[in-house]
DRENLO-586385 format. One record per residue (C-alpha): residue in three letters; y, x, z. Coordinates in steps of 0.02 Angstrom, whole numbers, plus 50000, padded with zeros to 5 digits. Layout:
AlaYXZ;...
END
This chain:
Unk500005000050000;Unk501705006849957;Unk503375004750054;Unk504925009849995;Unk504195023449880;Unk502905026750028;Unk501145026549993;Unk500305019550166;Unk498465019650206;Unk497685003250250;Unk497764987150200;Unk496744967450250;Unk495134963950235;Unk494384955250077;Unk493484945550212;Unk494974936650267;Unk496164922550202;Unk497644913350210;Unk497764893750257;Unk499454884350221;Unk499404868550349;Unk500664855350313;Unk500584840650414;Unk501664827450362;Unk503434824150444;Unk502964804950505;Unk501364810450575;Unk501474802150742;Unk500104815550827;Unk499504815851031;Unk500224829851119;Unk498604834251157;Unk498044836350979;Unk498624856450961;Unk497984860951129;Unk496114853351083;Unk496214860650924;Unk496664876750996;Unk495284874351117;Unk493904869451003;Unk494044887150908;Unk493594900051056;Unk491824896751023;Unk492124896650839;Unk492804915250860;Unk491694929950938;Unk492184931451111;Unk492574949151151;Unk491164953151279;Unk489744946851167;Unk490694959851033;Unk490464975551158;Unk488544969551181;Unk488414970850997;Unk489404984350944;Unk490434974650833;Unk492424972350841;Unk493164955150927;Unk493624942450762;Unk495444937050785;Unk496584926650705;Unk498514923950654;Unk499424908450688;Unk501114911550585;Unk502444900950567;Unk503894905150430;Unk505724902650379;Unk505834909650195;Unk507264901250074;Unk507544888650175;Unk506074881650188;Unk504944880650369;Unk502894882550343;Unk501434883950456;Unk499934896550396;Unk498374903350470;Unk497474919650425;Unk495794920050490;Unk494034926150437;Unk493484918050252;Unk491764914350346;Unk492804902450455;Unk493884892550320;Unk492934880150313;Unk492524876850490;Unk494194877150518;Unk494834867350390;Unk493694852450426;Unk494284854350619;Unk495964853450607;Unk495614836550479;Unk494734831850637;Unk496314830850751;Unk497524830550607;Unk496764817950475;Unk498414820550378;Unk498604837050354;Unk498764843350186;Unk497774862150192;Unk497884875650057;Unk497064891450030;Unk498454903049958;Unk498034913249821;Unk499534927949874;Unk499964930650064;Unk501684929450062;Unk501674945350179;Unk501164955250035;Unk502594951649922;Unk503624966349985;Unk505374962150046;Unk506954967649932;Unk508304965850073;Unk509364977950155;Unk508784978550305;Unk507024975150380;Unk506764971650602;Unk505174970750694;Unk504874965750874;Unk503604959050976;Unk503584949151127;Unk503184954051298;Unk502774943051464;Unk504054943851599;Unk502794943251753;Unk501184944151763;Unk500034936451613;Unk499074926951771;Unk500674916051765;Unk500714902651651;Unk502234901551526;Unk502344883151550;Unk501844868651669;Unk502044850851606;Unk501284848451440;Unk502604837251401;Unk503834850351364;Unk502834854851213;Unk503824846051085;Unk505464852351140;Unk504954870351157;Unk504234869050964;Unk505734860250942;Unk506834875150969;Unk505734887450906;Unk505884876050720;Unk507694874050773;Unk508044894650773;Unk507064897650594;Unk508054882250521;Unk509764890150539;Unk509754906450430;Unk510364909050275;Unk509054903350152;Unk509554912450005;Unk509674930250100;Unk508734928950258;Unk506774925950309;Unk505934926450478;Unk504054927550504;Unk503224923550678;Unk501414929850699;Unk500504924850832;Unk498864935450841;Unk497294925650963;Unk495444931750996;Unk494374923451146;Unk494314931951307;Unk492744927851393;Unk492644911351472;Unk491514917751635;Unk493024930851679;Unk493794913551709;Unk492694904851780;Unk492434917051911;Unk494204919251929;Unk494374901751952;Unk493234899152094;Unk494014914652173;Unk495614904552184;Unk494954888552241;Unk494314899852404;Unk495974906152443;Unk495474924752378;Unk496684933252224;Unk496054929652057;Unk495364945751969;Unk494784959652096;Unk495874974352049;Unk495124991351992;Unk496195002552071;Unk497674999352200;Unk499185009152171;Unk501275004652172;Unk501124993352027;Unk499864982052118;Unk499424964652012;Unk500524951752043;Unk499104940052065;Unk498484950052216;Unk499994950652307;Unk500144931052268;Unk498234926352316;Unk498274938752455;Unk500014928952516;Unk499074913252483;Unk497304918552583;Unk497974923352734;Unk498834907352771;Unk497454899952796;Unk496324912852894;Unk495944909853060;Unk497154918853171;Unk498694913253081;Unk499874901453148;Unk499464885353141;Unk500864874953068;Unk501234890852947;Unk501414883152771;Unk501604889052602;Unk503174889552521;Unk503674876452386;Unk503904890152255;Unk502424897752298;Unk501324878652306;Unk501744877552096;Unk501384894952069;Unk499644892652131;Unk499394876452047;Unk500004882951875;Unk498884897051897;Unk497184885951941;Unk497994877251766;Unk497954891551673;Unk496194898851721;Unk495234884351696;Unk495714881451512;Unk494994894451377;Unk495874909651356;Unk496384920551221;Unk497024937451194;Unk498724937151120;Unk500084946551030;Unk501624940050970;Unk502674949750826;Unk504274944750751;Unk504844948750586;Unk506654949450509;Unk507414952850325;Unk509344952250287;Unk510714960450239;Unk511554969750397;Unk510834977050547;Unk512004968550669;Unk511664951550608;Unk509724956150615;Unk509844960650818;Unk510564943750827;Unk509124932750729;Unk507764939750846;Unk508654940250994;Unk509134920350952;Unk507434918850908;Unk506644926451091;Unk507904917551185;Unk507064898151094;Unk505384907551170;Unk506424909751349;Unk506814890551343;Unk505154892251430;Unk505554900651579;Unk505924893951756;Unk505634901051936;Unk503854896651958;Unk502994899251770;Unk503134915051661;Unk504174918951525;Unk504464931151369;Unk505464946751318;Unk505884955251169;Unk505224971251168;Unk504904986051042;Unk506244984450900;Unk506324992750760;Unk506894995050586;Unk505755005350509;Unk505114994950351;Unk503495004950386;Unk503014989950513;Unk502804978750378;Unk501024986850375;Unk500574981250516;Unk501084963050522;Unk500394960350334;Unk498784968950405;Unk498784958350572;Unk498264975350645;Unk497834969550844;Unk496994985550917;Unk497774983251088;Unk497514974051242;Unk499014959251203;Unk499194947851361;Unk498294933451414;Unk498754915151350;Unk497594897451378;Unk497624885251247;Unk498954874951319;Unk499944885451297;Unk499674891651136;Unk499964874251095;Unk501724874851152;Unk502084889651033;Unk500934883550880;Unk501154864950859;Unk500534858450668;Unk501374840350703;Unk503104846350731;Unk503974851150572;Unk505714843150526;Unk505874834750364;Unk507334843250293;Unk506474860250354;Unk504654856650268;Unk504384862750123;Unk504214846849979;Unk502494844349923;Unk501784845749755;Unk500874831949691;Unk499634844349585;Unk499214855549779;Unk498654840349905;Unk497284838149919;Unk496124824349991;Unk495994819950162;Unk494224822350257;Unk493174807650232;Unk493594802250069;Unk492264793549963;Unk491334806449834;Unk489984804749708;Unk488784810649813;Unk488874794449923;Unk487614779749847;Unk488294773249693;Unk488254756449727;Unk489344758449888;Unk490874767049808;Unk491834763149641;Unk492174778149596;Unk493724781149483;Unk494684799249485;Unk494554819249529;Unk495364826049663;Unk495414841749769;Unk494554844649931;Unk494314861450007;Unk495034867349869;Unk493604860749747;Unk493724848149612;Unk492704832449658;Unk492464814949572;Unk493114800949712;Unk493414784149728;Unk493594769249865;Unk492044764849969;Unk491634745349946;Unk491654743750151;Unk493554747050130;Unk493904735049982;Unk494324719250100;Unk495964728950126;Unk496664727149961;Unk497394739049839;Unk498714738449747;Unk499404750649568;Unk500844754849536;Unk501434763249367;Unk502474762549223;Unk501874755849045;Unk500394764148980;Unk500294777749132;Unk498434772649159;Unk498454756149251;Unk497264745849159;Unk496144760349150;Unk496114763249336;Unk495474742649330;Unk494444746349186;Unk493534758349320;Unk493414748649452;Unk492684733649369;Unk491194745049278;Unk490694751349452;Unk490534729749492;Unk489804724049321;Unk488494737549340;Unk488004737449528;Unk487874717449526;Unk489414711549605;Unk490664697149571;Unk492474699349511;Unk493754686449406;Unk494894694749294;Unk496554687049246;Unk497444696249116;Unk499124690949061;Unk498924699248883;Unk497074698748852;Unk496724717548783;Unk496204720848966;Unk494934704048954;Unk494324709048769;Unk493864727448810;Unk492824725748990;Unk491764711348901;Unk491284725748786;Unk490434733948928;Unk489464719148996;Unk487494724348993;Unk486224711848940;Unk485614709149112;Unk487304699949159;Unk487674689348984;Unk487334672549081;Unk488284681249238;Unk489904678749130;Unk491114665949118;Unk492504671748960;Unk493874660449005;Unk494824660548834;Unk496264649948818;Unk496364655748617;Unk494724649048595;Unk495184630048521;Unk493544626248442;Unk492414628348599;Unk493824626848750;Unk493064626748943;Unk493434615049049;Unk494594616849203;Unk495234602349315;Unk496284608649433;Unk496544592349528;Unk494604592449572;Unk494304596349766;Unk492874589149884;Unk493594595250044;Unk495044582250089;Unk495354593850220;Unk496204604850099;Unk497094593749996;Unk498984598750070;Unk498464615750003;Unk498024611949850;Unk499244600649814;Unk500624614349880;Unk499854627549756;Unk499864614649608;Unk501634612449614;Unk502034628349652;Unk501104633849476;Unk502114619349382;Unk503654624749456;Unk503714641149339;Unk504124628249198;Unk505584620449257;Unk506334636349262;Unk508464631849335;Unk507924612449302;Unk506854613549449;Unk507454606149630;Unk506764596349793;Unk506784580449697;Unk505794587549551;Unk504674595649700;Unk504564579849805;Unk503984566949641;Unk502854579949588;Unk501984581249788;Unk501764564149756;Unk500974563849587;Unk499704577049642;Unk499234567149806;Unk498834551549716;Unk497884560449546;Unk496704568749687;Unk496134553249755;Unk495874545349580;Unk494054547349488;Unk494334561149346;Unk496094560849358;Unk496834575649265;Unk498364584149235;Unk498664574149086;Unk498904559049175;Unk500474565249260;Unk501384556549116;Unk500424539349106;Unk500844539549310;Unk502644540049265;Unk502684530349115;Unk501384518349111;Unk501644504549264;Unk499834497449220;Unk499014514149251;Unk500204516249396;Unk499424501749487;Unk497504506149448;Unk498204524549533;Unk498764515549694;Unk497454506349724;Unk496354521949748;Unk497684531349871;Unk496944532550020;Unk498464541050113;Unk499734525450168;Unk501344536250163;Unk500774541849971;Unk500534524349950;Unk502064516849987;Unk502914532249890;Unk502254522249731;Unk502154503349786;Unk503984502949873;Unk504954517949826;Unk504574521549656;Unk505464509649550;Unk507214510749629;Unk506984530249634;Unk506674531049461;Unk508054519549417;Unk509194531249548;Unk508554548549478;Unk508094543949293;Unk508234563949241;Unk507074569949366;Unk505624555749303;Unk506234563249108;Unk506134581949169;Unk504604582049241;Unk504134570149084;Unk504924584348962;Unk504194599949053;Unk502464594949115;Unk502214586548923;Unk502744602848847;Unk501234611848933;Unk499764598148908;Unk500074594648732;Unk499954611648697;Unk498464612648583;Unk497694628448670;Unk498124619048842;Unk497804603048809;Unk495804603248781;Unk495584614148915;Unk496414603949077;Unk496104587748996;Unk494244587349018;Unk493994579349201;Unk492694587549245;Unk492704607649270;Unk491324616349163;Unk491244630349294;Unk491324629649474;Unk492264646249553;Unk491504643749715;Unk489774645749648;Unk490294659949548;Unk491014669749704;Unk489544665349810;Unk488314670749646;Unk489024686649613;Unk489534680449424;Unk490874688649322;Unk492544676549284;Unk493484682949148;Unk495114675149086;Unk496044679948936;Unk497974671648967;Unk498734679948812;Unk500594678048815;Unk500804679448631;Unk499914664448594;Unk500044652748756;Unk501854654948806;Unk502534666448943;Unk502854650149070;Unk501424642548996;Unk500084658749031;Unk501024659949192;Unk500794641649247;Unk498784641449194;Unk498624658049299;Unk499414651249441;Unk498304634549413;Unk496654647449411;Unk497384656449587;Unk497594640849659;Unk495704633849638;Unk495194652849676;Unk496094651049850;Unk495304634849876;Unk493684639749859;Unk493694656949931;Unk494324644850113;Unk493044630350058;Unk491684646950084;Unk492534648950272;Unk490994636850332;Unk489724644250237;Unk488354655950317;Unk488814673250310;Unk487324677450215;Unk488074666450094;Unk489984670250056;Unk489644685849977;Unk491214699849940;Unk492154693649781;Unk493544705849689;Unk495074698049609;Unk495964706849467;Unk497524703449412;Unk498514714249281;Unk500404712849258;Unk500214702749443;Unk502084695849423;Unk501854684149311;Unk500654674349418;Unk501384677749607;Unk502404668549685;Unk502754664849885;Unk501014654049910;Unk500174671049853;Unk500694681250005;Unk499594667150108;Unk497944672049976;Unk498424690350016;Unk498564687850208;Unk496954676750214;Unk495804686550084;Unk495074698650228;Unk494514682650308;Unk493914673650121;Unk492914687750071;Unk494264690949926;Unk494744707449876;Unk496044710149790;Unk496584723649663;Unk498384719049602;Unk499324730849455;Unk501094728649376;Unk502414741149341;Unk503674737949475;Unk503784729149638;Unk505704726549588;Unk505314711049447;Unk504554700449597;Unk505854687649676;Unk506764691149817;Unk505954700649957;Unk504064692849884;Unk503764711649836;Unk504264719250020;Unk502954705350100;Unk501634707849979;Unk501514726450025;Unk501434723150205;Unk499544714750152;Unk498914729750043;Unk498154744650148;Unk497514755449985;Unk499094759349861;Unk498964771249680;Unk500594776549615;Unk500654781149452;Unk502314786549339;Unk503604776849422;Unk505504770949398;Unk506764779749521;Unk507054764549625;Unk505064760849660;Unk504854778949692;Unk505984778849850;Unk505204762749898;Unk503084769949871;Unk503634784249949;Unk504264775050104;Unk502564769550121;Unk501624786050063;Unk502594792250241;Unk502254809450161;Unk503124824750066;Unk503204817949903;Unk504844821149819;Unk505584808249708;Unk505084819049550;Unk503514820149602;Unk503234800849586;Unk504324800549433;Unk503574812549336;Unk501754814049342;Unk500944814349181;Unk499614800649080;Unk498254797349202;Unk498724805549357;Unk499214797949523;Unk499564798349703;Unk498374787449822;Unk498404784749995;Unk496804775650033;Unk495724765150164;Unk494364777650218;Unk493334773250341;Unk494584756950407;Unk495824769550429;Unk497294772350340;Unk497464789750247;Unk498824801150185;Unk499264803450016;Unk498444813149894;Unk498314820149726;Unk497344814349563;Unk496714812949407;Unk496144798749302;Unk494074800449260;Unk493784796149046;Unk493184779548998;Unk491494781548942;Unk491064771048781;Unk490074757948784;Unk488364759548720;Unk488454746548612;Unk489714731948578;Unk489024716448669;Unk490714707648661;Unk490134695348528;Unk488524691848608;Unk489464689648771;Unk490664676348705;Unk489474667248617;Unk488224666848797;Unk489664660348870;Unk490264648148751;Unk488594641248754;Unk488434639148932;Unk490174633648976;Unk491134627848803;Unk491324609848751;Unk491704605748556;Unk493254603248533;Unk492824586048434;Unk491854578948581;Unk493584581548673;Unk494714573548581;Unk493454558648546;Unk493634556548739;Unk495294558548749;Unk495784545148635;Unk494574533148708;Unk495254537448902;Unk497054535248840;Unk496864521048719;Unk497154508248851;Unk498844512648884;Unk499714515048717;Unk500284500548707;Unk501244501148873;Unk501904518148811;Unk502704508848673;Unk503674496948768;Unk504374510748909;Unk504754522148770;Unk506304513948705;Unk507054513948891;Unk506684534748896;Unk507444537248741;Unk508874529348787;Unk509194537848980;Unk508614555448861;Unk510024551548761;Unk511464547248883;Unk510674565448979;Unk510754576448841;Unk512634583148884;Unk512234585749073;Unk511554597949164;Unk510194590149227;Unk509614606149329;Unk511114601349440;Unk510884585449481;Unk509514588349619;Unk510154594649747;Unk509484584249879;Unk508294586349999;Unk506344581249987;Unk506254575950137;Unk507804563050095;Unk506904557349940;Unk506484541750046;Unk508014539150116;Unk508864537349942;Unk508164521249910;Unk509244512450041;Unk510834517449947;Unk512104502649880;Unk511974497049692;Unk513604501449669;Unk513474519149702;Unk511894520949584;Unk513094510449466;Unk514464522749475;Unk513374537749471;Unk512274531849302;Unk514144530749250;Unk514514549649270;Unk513024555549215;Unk513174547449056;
END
């Protein structure tokens, strides 16, 4: 090794390594965390006597803490046999550490400054005397330590602190221990001369107070009570062998006295009267002693710490934010515990590659941990529906259940391609685009009555997104009401909203199957005058809910009154329910409406399971790409309840922000597994919030195609974030997406013609009441054509009964405005 033009013998073993530890800055750690840590590694290490029996030299290692430009880091150098011990320990008391092995030891890179000072630090008293008391004065010892490294100049200063540790022998202790308990000093000495051990004097103090002979009522000093108490502390804790060295670059030698000196009086903040304390000891400025600490040379005796307080010196959970060094998204790596490949494949879903111990492993999300949701994150075409694409192979191909709604139907038409033989009659291809062979879905079907509020709450909640600024409490309240009374009619579907409204013969064959009195008298007493008092929320609701069933692609599908699928058999099954909602050809509010429709019966019969054995209600996955388009405030209720439903749900879109209001704030709070991919600046600083880790902003913003950051559910536990990379899609083997359809379209399709034959015969009856209302519609349409109708209901639901009591004249006058 060369110094200055200096060519120096020596130099670290090839045995050896360096460890970069950085635990995150919102770790919330137990105080007691370094000291057990510290503690678990004195058998790890060979204690020194065991060394002398063999011949061999006492392993140590180097706890080292650094300030260089500006930025505050944690390493350990220790024995390359050890690594990965002591990697997987510290994972143990630090689950969210990030650990690294460095490829260069930053020791090695020579400094170019000025001026160079060494140090090391000394005990004040004797090392029998513990340098602290009260284990709560850990974090505010650390604290100034950090504190001292924090304030130098980043661009022309750097401090190193290396603390070197090997075990002293744990029976010197013990012995020493029970010495103490019987009033005798500590450790025998070996030769008494002026510079006696403090210890004797103390424990020789301390022994003959109590002989017999002494005075009585003699008593120990207070001073002199603590001391003894902190020294019984001390002994019966594992010990190490220590040496402390401090190491300065700058510019000037004045300013470099100052640093260390600064820096050994944050150490002093440890002294009081009755514990121990440090001194700074052995300067110099030869740059020669840069040998020695980038060697960790520790030949001498050092002094004697326990792990408490070692602890107070080396503490992995305090690091300030602004001091911590940001983290690269391509060096975390994964926590311990994560789910690998060489877990059984039909308990994970595995998806990406990651790092662990600094080897590249294939990972994904154990099933157990599935019931906590997950939810991606990522810009356009940044590998969102490929991360799904994964997840639902692992389910088609290890037997389990899913539904799949995809709002643009490339997602639906690819994974169908993937569907084995073995599970053609396990799928149900829920095509809107499919007009000659449509499926039947009812969503007014339900056999609990117990959950009819529900239902009926999600229903109009799903035909709200096609009012759009037209929508208000009236249009809510008429539209409660329509629900409640289809439900409790035989094959009532959502095509007979209109004939409700319109048709007063069909109105009265409704009523008299309404079992509910108050839904009752909505229609028997209330109607009439509220229709003649609100005329453009009946035509609104007329206009908008009309739109959407007379859609050909709509129409055949929710008109058939009987479902041609039941979800609640296909969760409890295990079947596959696939549902192509393609924008481009249904509508945005349309494809919207039909997938909140789907969510709706899905919720109802994931609860409608709740009394089911548990043998029974088997784990079902939900999958819904581009979620926004289908969530809306019921949702967060699915997401809080789908732990208890045995519904799992894997939600994707691009931002949080395109969510209403705060929905996208609440729906986090009910997803404990999150993947970030490529994000926009403003969801970055929100993810990141939640990632509670080092992350910079760039980091999220600028990862490339197919990687991520994930912070997981492993093991019911929450995780820290990590690192990875996309796996490939493998191809299918063959195409089966033709078979598939056609399997399904033969098991759940209905011709088209068959349809429409009983629609006309269902609806026949009542054309000729349609006539005669019609001319009455036309004519309130016409008079509302120039107002804004949106605007007009403003009133509250709950008053929608009241309303009816109003005079004549002010309906008069207001039928006036209006038109």
């Amino acid at each position: 090794m060369r110094i200055r033009g200096r060519q120096l013998f020596g130099k670290p073993s090839n045995d050896y390594c360096l460890l970069s530890i950085k635990v995150p800055s919102s770790y919330d750690s137990d105080q007691s965390s370094a000291e057990q840590l510290l503690a678990s590694w004195h058998d790890l290490l060979q204690p020194q006597k065991r060394s002398r029996l063999t011949g061999a030299l006492s392993q140590h290692i180097s706890l080292e803490i650094t300030s260089i430009a500006g930025q505050v880091s944690f390493y350990i150098w220790l024995p390359k046999s050890l690594a990965s011990t002591v990697t997987k320990n510290i994972r143990g008391y630090y689950p969210h550490a990030l650990i690294k092995e460095e490829a260069i030891d930053y020791a090695h890179r020579l400094s170019q400054a000025p001026v160079v000072l060494s140090g090391e630090l000394a005990l004040l008293q004797n090392e029998i005397l513990p340098i602290t008391g009260q284990a709560e004065q850990q974090t505010k010892i650390v604290e100034s330590i950090i504190a001292g490294l924090s304030k130098i100049d980043p661009k022309d200063e750097a401090i190193w602190i290396q603390i070197l540790i090997r075990p002293i022998w744990q029976g010197s202790g013990s012995k020493a221990l029970s010495r103490v308990r019987r009033g005798q000093a500590a450790f025998a000495p070996k030769g008494l001369n002026a510079k006696l051990n403090y210890g004797v004097h103390l424990f020789g103090a301390l022994s003959k107070s109590g002989r017999a002979g002494s005075p009585a009522d003699l008593e120990l000093p207070k001073l002199e009570q603590q001391k003894r108490s902190a020294i019984e502390d001390k002994i019966s804790r594992p010990g190490y062998r220590t040496k402390i060295r401090l190491f300065y670059c700058g510019q000037d030698q004045r300013t470099a006295r100052l640093r260390l000196q600064a820096l050994a009086g944050a150490f002093r903040n440890f002294s009081s009267p009755s514990v121990n304390g440090f001194r700074l000891q052995n300067l110099s400025f030869n740059p020669e002693k840069q040998l020695e600490y980038y060697a960790r040379f520790f030949i001498d005796k050092g002094f004697l710490l326990n792990s408490r307080e070692l602890a107070t010196i080396f503490d992995l959970s305090y690091l300030p934010s602004d001091a911590a060094p940001a983290t690269s998204v391509s060096e975390v790596e994964a926590p311990a515990g994560v789910a690998t490949a060489e877990e059984p494949a039909q308990s994970v879903s595995l998806f990406g590659l990651t790092s662990v111990d600094s080897s590249k492993v294939v990972f994904g999300i154990r099933r157990q941990d599935r019931p906590q949701n997950l939810l991606i994150l990522g810009e356009a075409s940044t590998g969102k529906s490929h991360l799904l694409e994964l997840l639902m192979l692992s389910d088609i191909f290890y037997g389990q259940g899913f539904a799949l709604i995809d709002a643009h139907g490339d997602l639906a038409e690819k994974i169908i391609s993937f569907i084995p033989k073995r599970r053609f009659d396990d799928v149900v291809y829920f095509n809107l685009g499919d007009l000659r062979q449509p499926i039947g879905f009812n969503p007014l079907e339900n056999d609990d009555a117990a959950l009819r509020g529900q239902l009926d709450a999600d229903l109009v909640s799903a035909i709200k997104t096609l009012f759009n600024d037209e929508w208000g409490p009236l249009s809510e309240y008429l539209l409660r009401q329509s629900f409640l009374a289809l439900m409790d009619y035989p094959e009532a579907t959502l095509l007979d909203i209109n004939r409700l409204l319109k048709d007063e013969t069909y109105r009265r064959e409704i009523v008299s199957h309404i079992k509910d009195e108050d839904v009752k008298s909505f229609w028997q007493a209330d109607f009439e005058d509220w229709q003649a008092r609100y005329p453009e929320i009946v035509i609104t609701s007329l206009n908008k809910i009309g739109d959407f069933t007379t859609n050909p692609t709509i129409k055949n599908v929710v008109g058939q009154s009987t479902s041609t699928f039941d979800i609640r058999k296909l969760m409890n099954q295990g079947k596959i329910l696939i549902v192509n909602l393609d924008r481009r050809l249904l509508g945005e509010a349309n494809a919207s409406a039909m997938g909140m429709l789907l969510l709706a019966k899905l919720r109802l019969a994931a609860a409608s399971r709740l009394n089911d054995p548990a043998e029974q209600a088997r784990p079902f996955y939900l999958y819904i790409d581009d979620f926004h388009n289908f969530v809306a405030d019921p949702f967060l209720a699915v997401a809080s309840e789908s732990r208890r439903l045995g519904l799992n749900l894997t939600l994707a879109d691009q931002s949080l922000t395109t969510l209403n209001g705060s929905l996208g704030t609440k729906l986090v709070e009910h997803f404990g597994s999150m993947i970030s991919f490529k994000l926009k600046e403003e969801d970055a600083k929100s993810v990141r919030a939640y990632f509670k880790s080092g992350f910079s902003l760039s980091d999220l913003t600028g990862q490339r195609h197919g990687s991520f950051v994930a912070s997981l559910i492993i093991n019911q536990e929450k995780a820290p974030a990590f690192a990875g990379q996309l796996l490939n899609l493998p191809m299918p083997p063959t195409d089966n997406r033709p078979d598939v359809v056609a399997v399904s379209r033969a098991n759940y399709g209905v011709d088209s013609r068959t349809i429409d034959k009983l629609l006309t015969k269902k609806h026949s009856s009542s054309t000729d009441n349609i006539k005669a209302l019609s001319g009455i519609f036309r004519l309130a349409t016409k008079g509302l054509a120039k107002t804004n109708i949106g605007k007009v209901a403003t009133g509250s639901a709950n008053s929608a009964r009241a309303a009816s009591t109003r005079k004549p004249k002010d309906d008069d006058e207001r039928i006036i405005k209006l038109h």
